[in-house]
N, C-alpha and C positions, 0 to 999 in steps of 0.2 A: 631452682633447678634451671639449669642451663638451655638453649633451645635447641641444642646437638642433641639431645637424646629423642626429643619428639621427630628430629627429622629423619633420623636412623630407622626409629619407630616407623614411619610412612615410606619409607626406602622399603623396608623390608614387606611392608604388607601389600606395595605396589609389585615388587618382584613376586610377593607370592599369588599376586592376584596373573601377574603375565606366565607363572609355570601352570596355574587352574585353568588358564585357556587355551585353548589348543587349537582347535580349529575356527571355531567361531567365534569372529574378532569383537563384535558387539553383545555386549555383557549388560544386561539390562541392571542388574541393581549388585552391589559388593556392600555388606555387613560385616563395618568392624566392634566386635564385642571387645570391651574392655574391661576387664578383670577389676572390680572396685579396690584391691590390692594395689595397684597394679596404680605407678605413681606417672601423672600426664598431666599437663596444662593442654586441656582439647583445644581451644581456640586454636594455640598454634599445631597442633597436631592435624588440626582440621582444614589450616592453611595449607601445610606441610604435602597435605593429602592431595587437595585438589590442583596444587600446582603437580607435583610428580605424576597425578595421573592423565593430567593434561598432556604432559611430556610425552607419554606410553602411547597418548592419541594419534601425538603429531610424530614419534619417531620408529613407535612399531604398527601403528592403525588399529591397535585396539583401542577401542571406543566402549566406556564407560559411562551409562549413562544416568548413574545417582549411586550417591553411594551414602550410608547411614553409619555416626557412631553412637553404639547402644553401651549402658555400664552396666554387667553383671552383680546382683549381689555378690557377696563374699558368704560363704557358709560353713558352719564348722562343724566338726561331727566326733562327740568323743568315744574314744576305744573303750572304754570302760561302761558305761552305761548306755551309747548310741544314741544319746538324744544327742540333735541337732540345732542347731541357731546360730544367727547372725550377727557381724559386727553392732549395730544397732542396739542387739540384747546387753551390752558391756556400757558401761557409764565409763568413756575413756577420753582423756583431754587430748586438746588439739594436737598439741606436741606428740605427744604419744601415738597416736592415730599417725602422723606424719611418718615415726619413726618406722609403725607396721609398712607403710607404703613404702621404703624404701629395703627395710628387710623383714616380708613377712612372719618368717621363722622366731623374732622376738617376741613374738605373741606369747609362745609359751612360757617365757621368762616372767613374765607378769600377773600371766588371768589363769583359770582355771574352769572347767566346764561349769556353768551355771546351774547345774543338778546334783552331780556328786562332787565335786573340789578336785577331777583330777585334771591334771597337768598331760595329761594321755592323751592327744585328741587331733586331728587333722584338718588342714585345710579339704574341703572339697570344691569348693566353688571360688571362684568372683580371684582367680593369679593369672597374669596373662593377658595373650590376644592371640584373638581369633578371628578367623577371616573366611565370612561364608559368601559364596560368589553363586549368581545364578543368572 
């Protein structure tokens, strides 16, 4: 994976951290959740991060002063029976696992609820980023 997509990634989450602030410029802590779906090499995402928010310090005065990246599980939940469980629960090889990260949706091509066999079933957790500012 190329390192255009992690800086895009930290582009966006810096802009969404400067529309969360409004009045008051110093922002004690910003939490980026990453979606365990959700395909990132953090090192440089975490580069990415701290140089762009550096930027926002020196070119808008908001001052950020720690910010965390956490990974959400990923959790699945089938329509057909409702139980729920997590990538973890599947014995899936690396490749495969790779491919989910890149397009969640083929999950369904392959596996199937671990209680009844069906192929019915939803992501509910762990797709995405999110960015909780406080």
């Amino acid at each position: 994976m190329g390192l255009v997509h992690e800086w895009a990634l930290a582009e966006a989450v810096v802009k969404t951290v400067e529309e969360l602030v409004t009045s008051n410029k110093d922002v004690r802590h910003i939490e980026v959740v990453l979606g365990e779906l959700q395909a990132v090499d953090e090192g440089v995402f975490e580069t990415a991060l701290r140089e762009l928010l550096e930027e926002l310090r020196t070119e808008k005065g908001i001052n950020v002063q720690d910010f965390k990246i956490t990974r959400e599980e990923a959790v699945f939940k089938c329509m057909v029976c409702g139980y729920e469980w997590s990538l973890k629960d599947w014995s899936i090889g690396e490749e495969f696992r790779e491919a989910i990260h890149f397009v969640p949706e083929v999950v369904h091509s392959y596996y199937s609820c671990p209680k009844c066999g069906s192929r019915d079933f939803e992501i509910v957790r762990g797709r995405g980023v999110k960015v909780r500012v406080d």
